[in-house]
RONU-748797 format. One record per atom (N, C-alpha, C): x, y, z; residue in one letter. Coordinates in steps of 0.2 Angstrom, whole numbers, padded with zeros to 4 digits, always signed. Layout:
XYZA;...
REM end
This chain:
+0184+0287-0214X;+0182+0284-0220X;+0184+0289-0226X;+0188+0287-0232X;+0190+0290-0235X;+0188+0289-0244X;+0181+0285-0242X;+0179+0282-0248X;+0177+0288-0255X;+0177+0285-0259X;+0175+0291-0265X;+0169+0290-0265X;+0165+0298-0268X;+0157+0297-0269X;+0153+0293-0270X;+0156+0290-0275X;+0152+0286-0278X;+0152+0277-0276X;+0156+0278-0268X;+0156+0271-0266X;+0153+0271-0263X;+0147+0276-0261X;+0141+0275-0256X;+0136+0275-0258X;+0132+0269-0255X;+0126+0267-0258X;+0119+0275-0259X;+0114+0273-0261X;+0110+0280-0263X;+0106+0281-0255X;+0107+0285-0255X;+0103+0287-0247X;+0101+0295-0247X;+0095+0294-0245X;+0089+0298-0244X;+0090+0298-0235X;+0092+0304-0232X;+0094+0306-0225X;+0088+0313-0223X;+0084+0311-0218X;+0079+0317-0214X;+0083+0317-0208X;+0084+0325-0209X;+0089+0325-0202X;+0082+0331-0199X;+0083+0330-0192X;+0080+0334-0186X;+0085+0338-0184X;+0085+0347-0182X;+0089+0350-0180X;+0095+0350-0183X;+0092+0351-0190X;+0098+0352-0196X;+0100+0358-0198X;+0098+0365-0197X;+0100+0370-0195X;+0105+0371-0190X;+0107+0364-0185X;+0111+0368-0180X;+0117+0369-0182X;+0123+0368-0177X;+0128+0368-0177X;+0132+0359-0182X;+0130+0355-0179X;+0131+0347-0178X;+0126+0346-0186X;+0121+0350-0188X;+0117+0346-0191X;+0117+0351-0200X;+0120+0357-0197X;+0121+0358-0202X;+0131+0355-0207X;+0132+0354-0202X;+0140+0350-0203X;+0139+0344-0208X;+0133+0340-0203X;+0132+0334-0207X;+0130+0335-0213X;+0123+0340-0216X;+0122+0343-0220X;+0125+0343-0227X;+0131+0346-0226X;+0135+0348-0229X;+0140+0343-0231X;+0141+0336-0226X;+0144+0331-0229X;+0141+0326-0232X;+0135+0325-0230X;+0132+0319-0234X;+0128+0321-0242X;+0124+0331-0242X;+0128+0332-0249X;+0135+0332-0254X;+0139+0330-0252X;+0149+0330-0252X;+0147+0325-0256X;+0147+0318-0254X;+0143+0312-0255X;+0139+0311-0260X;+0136+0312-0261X;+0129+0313-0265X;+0123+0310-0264X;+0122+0312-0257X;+0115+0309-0253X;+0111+0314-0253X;+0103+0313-0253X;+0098+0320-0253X;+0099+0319-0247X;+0095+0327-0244X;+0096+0327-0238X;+0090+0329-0238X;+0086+0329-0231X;+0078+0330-0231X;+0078+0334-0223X;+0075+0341-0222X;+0077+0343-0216X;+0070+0346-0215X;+0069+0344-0208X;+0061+0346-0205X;+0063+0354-0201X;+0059+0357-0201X;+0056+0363-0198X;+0053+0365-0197X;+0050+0370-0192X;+0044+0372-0190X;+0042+0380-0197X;+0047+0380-0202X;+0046+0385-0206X;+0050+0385-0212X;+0046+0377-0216X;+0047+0375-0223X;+0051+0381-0228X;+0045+0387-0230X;+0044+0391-0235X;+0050+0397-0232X;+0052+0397-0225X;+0057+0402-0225X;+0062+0399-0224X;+0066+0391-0223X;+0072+0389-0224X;+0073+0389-0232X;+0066+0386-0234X;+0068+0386-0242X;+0070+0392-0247X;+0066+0397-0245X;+0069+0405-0247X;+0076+0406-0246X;+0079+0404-0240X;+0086+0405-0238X;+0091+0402-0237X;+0088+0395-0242X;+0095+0391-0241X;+0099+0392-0247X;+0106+0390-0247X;+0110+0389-0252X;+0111+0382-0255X;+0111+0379-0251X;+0110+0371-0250X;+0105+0367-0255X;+0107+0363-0260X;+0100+0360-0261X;+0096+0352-0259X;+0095+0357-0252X;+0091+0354-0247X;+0082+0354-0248X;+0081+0345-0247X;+0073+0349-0246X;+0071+0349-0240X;+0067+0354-0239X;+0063+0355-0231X;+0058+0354-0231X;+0053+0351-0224X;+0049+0349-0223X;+0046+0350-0216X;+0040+0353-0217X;+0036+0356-0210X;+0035+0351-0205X;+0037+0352-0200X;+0033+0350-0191X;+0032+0353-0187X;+0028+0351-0184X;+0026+0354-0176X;+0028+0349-0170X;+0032+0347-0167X;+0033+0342-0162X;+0029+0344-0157X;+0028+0349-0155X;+0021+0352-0150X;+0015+0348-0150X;+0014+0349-0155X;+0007+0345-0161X;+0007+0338-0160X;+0012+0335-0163X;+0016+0330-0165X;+0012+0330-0173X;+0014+0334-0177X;+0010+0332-0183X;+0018+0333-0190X;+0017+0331-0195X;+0022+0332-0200X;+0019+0327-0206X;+0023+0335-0209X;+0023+0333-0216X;+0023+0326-0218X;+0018+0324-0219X;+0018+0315-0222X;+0023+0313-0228X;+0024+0318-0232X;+0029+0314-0239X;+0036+0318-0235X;+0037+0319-0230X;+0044+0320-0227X;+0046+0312-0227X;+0044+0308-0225X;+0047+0302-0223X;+0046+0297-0231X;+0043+0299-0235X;+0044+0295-0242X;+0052+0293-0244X;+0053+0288-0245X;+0058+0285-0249X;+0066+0286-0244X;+0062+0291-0237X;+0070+0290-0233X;+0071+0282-0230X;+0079+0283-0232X;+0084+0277-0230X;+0087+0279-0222X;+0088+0282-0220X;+0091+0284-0215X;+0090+0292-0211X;+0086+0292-0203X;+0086+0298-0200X;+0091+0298-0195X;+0092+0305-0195X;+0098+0307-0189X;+0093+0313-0184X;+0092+0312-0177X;+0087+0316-0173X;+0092+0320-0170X;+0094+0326-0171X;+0098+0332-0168X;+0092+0338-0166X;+0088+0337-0165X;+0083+0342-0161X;+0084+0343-0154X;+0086+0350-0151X;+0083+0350-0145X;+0088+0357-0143X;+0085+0360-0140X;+0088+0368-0138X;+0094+0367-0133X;+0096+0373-0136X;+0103+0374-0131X;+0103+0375-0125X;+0108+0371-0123X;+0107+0369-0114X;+0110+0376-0111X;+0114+0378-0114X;+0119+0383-0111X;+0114+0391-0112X;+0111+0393-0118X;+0110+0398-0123X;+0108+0404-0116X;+0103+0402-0112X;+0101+0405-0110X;+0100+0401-0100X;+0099+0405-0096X;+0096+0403-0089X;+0090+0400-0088X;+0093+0394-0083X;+0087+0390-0081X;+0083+0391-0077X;+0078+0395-0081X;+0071+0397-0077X;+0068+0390-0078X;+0063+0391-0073X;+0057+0384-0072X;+0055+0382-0081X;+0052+0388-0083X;+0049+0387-0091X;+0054+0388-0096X;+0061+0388-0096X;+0067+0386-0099X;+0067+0378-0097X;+0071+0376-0088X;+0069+0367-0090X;+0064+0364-0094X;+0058+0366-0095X;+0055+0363-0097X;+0056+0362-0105X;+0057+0369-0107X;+0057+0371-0114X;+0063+0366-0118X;+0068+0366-0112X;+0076+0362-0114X;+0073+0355-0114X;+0070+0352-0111X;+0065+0345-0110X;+0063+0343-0115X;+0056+0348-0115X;+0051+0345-0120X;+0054+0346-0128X;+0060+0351-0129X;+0061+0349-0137X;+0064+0346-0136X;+0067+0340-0133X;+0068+0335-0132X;+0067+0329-0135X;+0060+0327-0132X;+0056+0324-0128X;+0052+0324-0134X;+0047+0330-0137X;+0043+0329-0142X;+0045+0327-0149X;+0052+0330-0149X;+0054+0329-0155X;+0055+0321-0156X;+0057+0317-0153X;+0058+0310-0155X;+0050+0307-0153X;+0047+0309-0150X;+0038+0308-0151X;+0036+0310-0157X;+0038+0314-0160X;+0035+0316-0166X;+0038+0312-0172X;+0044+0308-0171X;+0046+0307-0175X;+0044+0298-0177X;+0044+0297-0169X;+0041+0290-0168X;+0033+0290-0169X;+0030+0294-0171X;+0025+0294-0172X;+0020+0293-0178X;+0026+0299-0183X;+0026+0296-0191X;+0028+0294-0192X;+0033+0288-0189X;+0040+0282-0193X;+0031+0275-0192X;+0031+0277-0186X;+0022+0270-0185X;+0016+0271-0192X;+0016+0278-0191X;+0011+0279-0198X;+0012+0276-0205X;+0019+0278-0206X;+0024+0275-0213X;+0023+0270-0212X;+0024+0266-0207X;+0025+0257-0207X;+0018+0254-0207X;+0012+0256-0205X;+0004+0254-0206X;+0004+0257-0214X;+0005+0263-0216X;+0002+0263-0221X;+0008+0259-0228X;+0015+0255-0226X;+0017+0252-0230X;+0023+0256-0234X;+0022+0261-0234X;+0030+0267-0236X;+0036+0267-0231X;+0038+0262-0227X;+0042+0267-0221X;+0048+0262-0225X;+0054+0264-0228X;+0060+0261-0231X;+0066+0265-0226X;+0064+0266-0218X;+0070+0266-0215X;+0074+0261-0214X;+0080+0264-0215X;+0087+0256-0212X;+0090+0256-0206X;+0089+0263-0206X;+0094+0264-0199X;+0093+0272-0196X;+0092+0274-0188X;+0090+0278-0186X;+0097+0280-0182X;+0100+0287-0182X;+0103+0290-0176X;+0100+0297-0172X;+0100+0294-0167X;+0097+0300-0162X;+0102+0303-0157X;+0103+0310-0155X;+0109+0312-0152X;+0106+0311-0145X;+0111+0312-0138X;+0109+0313-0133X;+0118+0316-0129X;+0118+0316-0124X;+0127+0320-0121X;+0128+0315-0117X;+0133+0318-0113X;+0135+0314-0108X;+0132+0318-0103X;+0129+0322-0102X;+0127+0325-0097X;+0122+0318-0093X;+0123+0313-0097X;+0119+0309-0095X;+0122+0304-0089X;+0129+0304-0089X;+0133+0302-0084X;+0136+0308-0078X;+0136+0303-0070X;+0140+0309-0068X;+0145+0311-0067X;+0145+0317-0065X;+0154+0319-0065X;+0159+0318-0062X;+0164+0319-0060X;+0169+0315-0055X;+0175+0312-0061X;+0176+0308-0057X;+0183+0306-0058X;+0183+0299-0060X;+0177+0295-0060X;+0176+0290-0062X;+0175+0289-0068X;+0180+0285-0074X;+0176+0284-0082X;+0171+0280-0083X;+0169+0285-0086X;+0162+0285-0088X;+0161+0280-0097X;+0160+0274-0096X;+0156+0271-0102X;+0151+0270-0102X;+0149+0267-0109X;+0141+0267-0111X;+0138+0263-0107X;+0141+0258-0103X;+0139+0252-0095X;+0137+0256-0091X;+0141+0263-0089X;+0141+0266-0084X;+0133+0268-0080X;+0130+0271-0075X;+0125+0271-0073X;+0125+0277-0073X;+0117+0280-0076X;+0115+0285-0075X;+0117+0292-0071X;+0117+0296-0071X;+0118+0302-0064X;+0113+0305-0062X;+0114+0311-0058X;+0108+0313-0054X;+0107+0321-0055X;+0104+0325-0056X;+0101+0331-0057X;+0098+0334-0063X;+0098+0340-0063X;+0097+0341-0071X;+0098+0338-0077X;+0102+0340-0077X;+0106+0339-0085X;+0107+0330-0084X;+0106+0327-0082X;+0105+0318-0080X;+0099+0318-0084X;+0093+0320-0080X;+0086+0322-0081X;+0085+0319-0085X;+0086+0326-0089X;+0085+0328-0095X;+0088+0323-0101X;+0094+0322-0102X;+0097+0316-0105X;+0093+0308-0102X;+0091+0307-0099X;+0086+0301-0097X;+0081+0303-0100X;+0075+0308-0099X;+0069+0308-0101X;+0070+0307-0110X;+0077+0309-0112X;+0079+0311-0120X;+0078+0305-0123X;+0083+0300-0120X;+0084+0292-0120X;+0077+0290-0123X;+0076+0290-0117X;+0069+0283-0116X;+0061+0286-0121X;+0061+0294-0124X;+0057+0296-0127X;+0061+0294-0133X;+0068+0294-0134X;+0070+0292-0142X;+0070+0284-0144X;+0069+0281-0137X;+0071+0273-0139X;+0064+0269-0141X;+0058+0272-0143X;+0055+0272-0146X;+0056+0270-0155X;+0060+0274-0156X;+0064+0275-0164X;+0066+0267-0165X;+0069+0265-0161X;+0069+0259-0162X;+0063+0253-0165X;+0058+0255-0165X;+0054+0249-0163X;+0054+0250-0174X;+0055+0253-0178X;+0054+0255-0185X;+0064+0255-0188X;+0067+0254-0183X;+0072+0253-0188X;+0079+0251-0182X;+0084+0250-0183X;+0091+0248-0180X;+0093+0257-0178X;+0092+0257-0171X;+0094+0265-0166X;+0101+0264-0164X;+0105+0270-0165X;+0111+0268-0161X;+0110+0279-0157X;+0112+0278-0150X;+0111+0283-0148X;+0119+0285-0147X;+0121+0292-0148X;+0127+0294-0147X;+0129+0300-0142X;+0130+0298-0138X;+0131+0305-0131X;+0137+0307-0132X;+0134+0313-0134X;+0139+0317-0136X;+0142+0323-0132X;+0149+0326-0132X;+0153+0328-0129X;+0153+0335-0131X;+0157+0339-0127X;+0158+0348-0129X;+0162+0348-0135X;+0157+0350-0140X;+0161+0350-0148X;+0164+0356-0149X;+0170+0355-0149X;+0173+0361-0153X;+0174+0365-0160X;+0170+0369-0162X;+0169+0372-0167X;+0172+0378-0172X;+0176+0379-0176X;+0177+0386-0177X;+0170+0389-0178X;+0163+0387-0178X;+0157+0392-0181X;+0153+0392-0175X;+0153+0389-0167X;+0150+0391-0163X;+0151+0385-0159X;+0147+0384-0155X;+0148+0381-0148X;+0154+0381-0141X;+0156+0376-0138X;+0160+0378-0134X;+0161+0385-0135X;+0169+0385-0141X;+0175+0390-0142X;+0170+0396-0143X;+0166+0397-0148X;+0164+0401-0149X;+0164+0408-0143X;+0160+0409-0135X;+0164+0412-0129X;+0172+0412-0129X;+0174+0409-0129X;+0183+0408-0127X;+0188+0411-0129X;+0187+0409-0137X;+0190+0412-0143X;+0192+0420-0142X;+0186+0425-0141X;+0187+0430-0141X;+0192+0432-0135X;+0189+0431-0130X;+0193+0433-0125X;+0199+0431-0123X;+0202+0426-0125X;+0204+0422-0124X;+0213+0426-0127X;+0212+0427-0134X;+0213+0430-0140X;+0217+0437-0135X;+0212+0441-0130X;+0213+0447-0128X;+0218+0445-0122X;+0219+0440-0120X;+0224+0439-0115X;+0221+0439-0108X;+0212+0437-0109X;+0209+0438-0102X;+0206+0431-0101X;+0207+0424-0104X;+0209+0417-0103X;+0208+0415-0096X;+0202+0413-0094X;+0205+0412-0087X;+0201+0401-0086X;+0205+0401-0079X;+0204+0396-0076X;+0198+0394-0073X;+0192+0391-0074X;+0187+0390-0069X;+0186+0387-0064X;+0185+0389-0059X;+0184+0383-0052X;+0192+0381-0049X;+0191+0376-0047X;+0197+0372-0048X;+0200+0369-0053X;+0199+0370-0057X;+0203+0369-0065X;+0205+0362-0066X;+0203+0356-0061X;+0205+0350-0059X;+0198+0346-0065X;+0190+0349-0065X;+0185+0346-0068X;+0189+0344-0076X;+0184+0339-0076X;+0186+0334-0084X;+0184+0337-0091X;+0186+0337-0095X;+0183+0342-0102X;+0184+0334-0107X;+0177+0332-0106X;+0176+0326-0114X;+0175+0330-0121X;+0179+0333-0124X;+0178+0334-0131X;+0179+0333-0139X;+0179+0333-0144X;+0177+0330-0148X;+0176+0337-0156X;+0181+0335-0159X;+0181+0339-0164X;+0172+0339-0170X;+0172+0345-0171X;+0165+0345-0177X;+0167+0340-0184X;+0173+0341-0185X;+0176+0336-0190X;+0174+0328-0189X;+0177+0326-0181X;+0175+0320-0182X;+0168+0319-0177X;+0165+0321-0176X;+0159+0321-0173X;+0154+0319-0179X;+0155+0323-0183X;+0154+0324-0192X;+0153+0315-0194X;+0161+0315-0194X;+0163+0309-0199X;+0160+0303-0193X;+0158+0302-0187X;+0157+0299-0183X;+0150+0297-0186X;+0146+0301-0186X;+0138+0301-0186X;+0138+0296-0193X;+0142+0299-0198X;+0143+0296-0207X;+0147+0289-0205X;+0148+0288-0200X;+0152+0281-0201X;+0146+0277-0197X;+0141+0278-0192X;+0136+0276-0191X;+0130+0276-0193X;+0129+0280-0198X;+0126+0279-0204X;+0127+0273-0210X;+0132+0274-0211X;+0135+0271-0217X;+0138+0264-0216X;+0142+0261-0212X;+0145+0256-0208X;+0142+0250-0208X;+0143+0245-0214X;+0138+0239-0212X;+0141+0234-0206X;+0134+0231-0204X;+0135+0229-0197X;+0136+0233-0190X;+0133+0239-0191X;+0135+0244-0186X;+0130+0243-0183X;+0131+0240-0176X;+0127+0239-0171X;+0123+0244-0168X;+0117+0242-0165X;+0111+0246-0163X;+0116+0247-0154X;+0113+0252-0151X;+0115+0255-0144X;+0117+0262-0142X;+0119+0263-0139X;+0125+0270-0136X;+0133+0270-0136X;+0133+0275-0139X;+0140+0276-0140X;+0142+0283-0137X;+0147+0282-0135X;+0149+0291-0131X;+0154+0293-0138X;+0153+0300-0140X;+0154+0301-0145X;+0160+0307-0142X;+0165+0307-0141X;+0168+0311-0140X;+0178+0309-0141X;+0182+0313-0140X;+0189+0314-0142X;+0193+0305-0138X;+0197+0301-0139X;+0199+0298-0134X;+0205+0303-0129X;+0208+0307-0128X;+0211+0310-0124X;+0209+0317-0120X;+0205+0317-0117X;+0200+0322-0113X;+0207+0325-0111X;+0203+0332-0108X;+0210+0336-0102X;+0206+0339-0098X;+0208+0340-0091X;+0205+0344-0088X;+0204+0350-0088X;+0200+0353-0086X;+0199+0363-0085X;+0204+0367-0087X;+0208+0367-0082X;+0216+0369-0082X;+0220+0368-0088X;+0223+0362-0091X;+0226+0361-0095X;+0222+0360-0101X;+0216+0362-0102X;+0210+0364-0111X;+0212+0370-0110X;+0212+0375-0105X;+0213+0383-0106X;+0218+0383-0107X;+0225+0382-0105X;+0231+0382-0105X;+0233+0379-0113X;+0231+0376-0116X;+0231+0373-0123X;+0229+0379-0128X;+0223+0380-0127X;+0221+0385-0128X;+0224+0392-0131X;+0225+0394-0125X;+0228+0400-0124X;+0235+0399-0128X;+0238+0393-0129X;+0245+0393-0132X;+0243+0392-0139X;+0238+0390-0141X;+0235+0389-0148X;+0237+0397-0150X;+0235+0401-0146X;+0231+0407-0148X;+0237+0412-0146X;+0245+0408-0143X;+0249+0413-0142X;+0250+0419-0136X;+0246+0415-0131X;+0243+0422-0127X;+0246+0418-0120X;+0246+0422-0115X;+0247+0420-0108X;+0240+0418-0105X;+0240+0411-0101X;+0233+0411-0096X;+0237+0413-0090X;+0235+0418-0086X;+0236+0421-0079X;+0231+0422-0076X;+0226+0420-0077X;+0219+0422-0073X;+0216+0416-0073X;+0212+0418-0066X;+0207+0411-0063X;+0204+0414-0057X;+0196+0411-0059X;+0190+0413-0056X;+0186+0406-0055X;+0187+0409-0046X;+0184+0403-0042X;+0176+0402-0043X;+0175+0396-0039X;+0170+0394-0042X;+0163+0398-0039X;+0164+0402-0033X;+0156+0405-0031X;+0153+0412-0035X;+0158+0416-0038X;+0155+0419-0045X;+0151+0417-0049X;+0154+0412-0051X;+0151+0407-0056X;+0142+0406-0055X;+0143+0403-0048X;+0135+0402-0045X;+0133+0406-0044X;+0134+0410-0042X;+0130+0417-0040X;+0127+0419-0047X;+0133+0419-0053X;+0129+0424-0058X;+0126+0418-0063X;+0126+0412-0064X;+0124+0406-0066X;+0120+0403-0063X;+0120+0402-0058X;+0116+0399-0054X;+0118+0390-0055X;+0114+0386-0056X;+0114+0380-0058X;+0118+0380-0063X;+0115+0382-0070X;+0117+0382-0075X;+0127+0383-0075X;+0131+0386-0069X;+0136+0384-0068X;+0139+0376-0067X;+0134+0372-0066X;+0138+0366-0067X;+0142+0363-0075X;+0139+0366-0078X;+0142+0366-0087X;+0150+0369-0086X;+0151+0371-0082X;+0158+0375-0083X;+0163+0370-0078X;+0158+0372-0072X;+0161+0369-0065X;+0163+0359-0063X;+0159+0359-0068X;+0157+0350-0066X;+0160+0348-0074X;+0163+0341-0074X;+0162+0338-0081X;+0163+0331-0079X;+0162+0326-0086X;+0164+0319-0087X;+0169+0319-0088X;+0172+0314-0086X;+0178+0308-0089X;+0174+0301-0095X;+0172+0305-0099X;+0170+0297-0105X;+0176+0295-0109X;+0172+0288-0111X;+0177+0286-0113X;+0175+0286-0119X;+0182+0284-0125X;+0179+0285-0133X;+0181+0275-0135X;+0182+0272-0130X;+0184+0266-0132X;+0180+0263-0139X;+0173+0263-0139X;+0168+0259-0140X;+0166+0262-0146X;+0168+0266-0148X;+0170+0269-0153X;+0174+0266-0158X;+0181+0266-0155X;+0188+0264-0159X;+0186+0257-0159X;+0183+0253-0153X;+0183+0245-0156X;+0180+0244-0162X;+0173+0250-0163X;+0168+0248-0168X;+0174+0251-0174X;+0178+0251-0174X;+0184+0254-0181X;+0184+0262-0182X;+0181+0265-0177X;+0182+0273-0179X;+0187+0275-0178X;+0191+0278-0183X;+0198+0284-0182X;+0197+0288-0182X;+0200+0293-0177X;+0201+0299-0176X;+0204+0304-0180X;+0203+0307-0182X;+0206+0314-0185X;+0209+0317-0183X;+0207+0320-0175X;+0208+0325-0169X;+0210+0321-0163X;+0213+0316-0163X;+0213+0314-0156X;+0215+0316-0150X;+0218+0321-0152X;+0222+0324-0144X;+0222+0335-0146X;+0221+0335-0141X;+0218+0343-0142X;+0222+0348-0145X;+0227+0347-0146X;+0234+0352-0149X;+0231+0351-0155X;+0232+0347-0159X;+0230+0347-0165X;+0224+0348-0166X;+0218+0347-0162X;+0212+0350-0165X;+0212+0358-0163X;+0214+0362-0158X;+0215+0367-0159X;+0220+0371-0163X;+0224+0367-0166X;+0228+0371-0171X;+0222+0369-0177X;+0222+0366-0176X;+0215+0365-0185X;+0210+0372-0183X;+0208+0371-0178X;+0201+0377-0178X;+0204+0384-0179X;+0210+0384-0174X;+0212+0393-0177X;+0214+0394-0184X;+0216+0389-0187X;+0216+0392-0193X;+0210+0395-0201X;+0204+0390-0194X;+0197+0393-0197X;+0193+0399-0193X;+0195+0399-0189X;+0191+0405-0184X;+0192+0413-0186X;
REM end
């Protein structure tokens, strides 16, 4: 989308997990725009001290399920980005749960004042997006569409319980859910590990270097979410939000590494990995083949379609 400012209608947007990575990207596009933005937090008065942004904030407790009641006044449109990093840390018993319920509670809290709004006669939502991954399909060698069926362990789990606690959101307004893919960042995520080392010529190959890599630039992950937002007639459902041309293990390192002018000569088998990962190795060792068709039918264009160029864009910001 390449529209001017002023060709977008007036939109008041409450994002969830607008501090992150994803949500502060958006943040910063849909002010670009000229849309308020409205971002909930567990700590109103210390985001507001410290933004630059002029953003307003708004307290929650998704524990609780309780929030600021004039958070939801005159929004046109919420985007659900809440919920802890899968990778950040290891999966103790009280990490799954932690990585879960911020999940889980966060679109319970959100469906809970969107029903409030709607009994007491304020709710002017149009359209809701809620995130979810592909961790929600299994891995293998089979592509993976939004038809596809469910997978099995963790990270499946987890992306199920996420679904079906968010498809609530529906019942107050048109829900499109977007499973989304390893976003490459120059400000964090994937690259952010890689980069460095990578840089020092110690790049190496994980496992059999054969598993799937679905990813997806923060540029068009960005203009994705704004195209589902903004988009008239953009249908309610699941969309896999990620690159049309995935690469394997092997060949995302080796792209990589030549982005960055360095030799990849190194590879480390996959029982390291579990030994010092434990499960949480399967993020490295395991990936999806998604697809981005359903995407491109609904009119999305890619920016970054193919990973040469998206790696050459991030080095130049990194």
């Amino acid at each position: 989308m390449q529209q001017k400012t002023n060709d977008y209608p007036p939109m008041v947007v409450l994002i969830t997990g607008g501090t992150g990575l994803i949500g502060t990207a958006l943040t910063k596009e849909l002010l670009r725009i000229g849309a308020e933005v409205r971002i909930l937090t567990r700590t109103p008065k210390d985001a507001r001290s410290s933004s630059k942004e002029s953003v307003g904030y708004f307290g929650w407790n998704p524990a609780t399920g309780t929030m600021d009641e004039q958070a939801l006044n005159g929004v046109t449109h919420v985007v659900n980005l809440a919920g802890a990093g899968i990778a950040d840390r290891a999966w103790t018993p009280n990490r799954r749960r932690e990585l879960l319920l911020s999940r889980t509670q966060s679109a319970e809290c959100l469906a809970l004042a969107l029903q409030k709004a709607a009994q007491n006669g304020t709710s002017s939502v149009e359209r809701i997006l809620t995130a979810s991954a592909i961790g929600f399909y299994n891995p293998g060698e089979a592509l993976a569409t939004e038809e596809s069926p469910a997978g099995s362990g963790f990270l499946a789990e987890v992306t199920q319980a996420w679904e079906q606690s968010s498809a609530r959101l529906a019942d107050w307004a048109p829900l499109t859910t977007l499973r989304i893919g390893l976003v490459l960042s120059a400000q964090g995520g994937l690259l952010q590990p890689l980069i460095p080392v990578t840089r020092l010529g110690l790049g190496a190959c994980m496992g059999t270097g054969r598993q799937w890599m679905s990813w997806i630039h923060e540029k068009d992950l960005t203009r994705l979410l704004l195209y589902a937002l903004l988009e008239p007639g953009w249908p309610s459902g699941t969309i896999n939000a990620v690159a049309p041309l995935p690469r394997r293990h092997l060949g995302f390192m080796q792209a990589l590494a030549k982005s960055l002018n360095r030799p990849l000569w190194m590879a480390v088998p996959a029982w390291p990995l579990r030994w010092v990962l434990g499960p949480r190795s399967s993020l490295i060792l395991e990936g999806v083949l998604a697809s981005s068709q359903k995407a491109q039918d609904l009119g999305f264009t890619y920016e970054f379609p193919d990973l040469d160029s998206a790696l050459q864009d991030l080095r130049g910001r990194s």
